[in-house]
C-alpha positions as CSV (number, residue, x, y, z in Angstrom):
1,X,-20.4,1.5,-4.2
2,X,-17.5,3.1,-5.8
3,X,-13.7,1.6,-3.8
4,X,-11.7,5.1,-4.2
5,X,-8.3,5.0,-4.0
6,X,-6.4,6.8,-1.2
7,X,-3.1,9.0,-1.0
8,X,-1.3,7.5,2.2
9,X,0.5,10.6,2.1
10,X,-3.0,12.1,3.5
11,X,-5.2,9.5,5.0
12,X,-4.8,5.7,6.5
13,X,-7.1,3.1,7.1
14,X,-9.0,3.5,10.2
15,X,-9.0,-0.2,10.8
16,X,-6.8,-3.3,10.6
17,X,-7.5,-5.3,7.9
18,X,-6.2,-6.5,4.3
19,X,-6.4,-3.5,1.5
20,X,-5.7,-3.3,-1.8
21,X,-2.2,-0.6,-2.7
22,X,-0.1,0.8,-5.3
23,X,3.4,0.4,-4.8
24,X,6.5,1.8,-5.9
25,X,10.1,1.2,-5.6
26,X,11.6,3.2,-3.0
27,X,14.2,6.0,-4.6
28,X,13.1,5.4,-8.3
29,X,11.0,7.7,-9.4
30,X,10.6,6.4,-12.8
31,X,10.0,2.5,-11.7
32,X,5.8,1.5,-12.3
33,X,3.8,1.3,-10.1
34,X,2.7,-2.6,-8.8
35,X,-1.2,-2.9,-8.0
36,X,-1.1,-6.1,-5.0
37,X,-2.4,-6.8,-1.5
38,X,-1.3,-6.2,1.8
39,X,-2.1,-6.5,5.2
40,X,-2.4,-3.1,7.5
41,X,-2.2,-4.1,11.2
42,X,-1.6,-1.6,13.9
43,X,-0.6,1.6,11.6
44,X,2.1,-0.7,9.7
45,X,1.5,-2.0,6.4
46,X,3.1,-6.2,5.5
47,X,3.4,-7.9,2.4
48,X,3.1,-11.6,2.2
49,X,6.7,-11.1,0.5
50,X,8.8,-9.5,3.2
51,X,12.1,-8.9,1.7
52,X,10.3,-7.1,-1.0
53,X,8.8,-4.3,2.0
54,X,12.0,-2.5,1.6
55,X,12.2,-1.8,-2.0
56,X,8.7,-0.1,-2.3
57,X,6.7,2.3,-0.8
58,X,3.1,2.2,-0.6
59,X,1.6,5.4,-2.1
60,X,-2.1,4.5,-2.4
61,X,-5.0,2.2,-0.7
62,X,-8.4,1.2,-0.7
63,X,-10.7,-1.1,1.2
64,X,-11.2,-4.9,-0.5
């Protein structure tokens, strides 16, 4: 089975759970994007890093 990646912009996870994502700094449009974990719990997305949550916005998921 093929893990596709998915815009957040169109689709979130149907379920809680712990997901793979692309990040990207918030207001930098130039900055790389970072391939890490998170956690997606009731329609909100945590990082293990919390002070990092504001500087990035997740653009992309898939299922682990």
């Amino acid at each position: 089975m093929t893990r596709v990646w998915r815009l957040c912009a169109i689709e979130l996870p149907e379920c809680d759970g712990i997901y793979e994502v692309r990040l990207s700094k918030r207001n930098d449009l130039l900055s790389p994007e970072i391939e890490t974990i998170m956690e997606f719990k009731n329609g909100d997305w945590y990082l293990r890093v919390p002070e990092w949550i504001n500087e990035y916005k997740v653009h992309a998921w898939r299922q682990r």
